[in-house]
C-alpha positions as CSV (number, residue, x, y, z in Angstrom):
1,X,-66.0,199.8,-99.8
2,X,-64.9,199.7,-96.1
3,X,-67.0,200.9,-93.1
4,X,-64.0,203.0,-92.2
5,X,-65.1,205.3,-95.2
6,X,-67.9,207.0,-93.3
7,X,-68.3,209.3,-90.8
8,X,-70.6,210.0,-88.3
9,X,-73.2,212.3,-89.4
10,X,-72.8,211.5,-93.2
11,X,-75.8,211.4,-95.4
12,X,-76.2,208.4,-97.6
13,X,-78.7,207.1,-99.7
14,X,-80.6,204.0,-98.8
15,X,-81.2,201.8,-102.1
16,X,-84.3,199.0,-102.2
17,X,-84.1,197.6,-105.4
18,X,-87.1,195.5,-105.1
19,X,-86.2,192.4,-106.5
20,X,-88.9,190.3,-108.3
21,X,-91.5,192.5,-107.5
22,X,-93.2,194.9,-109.9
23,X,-92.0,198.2,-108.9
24,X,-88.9,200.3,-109.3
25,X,-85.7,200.4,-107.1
26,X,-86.3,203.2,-104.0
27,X,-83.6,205.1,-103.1
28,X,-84.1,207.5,-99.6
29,X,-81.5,209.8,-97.4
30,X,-80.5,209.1,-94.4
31,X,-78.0,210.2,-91.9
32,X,-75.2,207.8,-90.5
33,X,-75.8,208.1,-86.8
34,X,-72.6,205.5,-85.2
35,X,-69.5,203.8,-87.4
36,X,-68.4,201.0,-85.3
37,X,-66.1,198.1,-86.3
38,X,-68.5,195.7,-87.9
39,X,-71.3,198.2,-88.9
40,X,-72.4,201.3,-90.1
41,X,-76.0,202.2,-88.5
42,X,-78.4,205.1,-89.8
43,X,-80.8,207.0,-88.5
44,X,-83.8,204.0,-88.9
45,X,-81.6,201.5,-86.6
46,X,-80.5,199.3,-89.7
47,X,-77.2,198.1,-89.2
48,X,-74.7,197.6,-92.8
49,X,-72.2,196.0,-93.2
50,X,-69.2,195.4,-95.8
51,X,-69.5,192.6,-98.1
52,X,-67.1,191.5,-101.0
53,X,-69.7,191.2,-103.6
54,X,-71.1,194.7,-103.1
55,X,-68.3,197.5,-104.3
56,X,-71.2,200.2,-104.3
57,X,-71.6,200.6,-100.7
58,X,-72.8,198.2,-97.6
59,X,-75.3,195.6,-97.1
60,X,-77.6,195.6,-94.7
61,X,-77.6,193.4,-92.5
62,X,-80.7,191.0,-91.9
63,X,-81.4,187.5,-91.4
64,X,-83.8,187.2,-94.1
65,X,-85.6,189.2,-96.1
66,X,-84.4,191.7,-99.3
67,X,-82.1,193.3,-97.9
68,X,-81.4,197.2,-98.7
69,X,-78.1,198.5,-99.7
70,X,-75.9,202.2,-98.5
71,X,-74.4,204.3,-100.8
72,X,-72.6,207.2,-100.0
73,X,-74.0,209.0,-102.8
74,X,-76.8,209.0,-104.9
75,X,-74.2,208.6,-108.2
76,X,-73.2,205.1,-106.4
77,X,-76.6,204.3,-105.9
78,X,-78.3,204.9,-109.9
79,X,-74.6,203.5,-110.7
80,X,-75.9,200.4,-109.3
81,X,-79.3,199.9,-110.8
82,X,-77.7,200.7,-113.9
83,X,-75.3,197.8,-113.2
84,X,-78.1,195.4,-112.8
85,X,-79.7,196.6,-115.6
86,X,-77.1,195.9,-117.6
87,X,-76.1,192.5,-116.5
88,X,-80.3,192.0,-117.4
89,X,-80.0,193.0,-120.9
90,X,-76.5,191.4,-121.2
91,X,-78.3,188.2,-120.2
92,X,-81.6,188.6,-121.9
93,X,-79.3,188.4,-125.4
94,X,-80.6,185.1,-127.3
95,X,-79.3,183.9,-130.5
96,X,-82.1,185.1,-132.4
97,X,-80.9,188.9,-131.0
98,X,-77.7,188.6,-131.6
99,X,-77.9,188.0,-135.0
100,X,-78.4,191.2,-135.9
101,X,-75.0,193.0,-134.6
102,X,-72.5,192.4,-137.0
103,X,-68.9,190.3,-136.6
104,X,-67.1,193.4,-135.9
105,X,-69.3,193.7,-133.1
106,X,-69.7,191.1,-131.8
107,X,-65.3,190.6,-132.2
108,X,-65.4,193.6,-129.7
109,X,-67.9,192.8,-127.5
110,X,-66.6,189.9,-126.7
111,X,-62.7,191.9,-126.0
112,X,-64.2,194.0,-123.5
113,X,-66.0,190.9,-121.7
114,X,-63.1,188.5,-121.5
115,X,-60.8,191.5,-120.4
């Protein structure tokens, strides 16, 4: 997503996902208040920016720190914990798991993940 896809005055949702802490992602409106050619800022002050990785949104951008993530809707936002989530349980399968889903299964599992 490209900072060029927002507007001045746009709400967007603000997403914390809190990373290895105990507590579920945050996600809070805010209004975009300038577009410029780097970043987008909102109403807070925080500036975002585009990054490559990210395809939900911007990035904030901070030296150090988690850093919070924009989303110009909520969808994109739950889209994204849900994309986490998944790469979680898609990593959490062990051998002992995965013994249980049959060859059919796992013959299409792994079609759709080396598409």
């Amino acid at each position: 997503m490209t900072i060029k896809e927002f507007d001045i005055g746009q709400r967007v949702f603000i997403l914390n996902m809190h990373e290895g802490r105990n507590s579920e992602p945050e996600i809070r409106e805010e209004s975009v208040i300038s577009v410029g050619r780097k970043y987008v800022t909102v109403e807070n002050g925080n500036r975002y920016a585009s990054e490559e990785w990210f395809h939900f949104g911007l990035v904030q951008s901070i030296d150090y720190g988690e850093r919070s993530l924009l989303c110009p809707s909520k969808t994109d936002a739950y889209n994204y914990i849900e994309f986490i989530k998944l790469q979680i349980w898609i990593s959490s399968l062990t051998r002992y798991k995965v013994k249980n889903y049959t060859l059919d299964q796992l013959r299409k599992v792994k079609e759709i993940l080396m598409d």
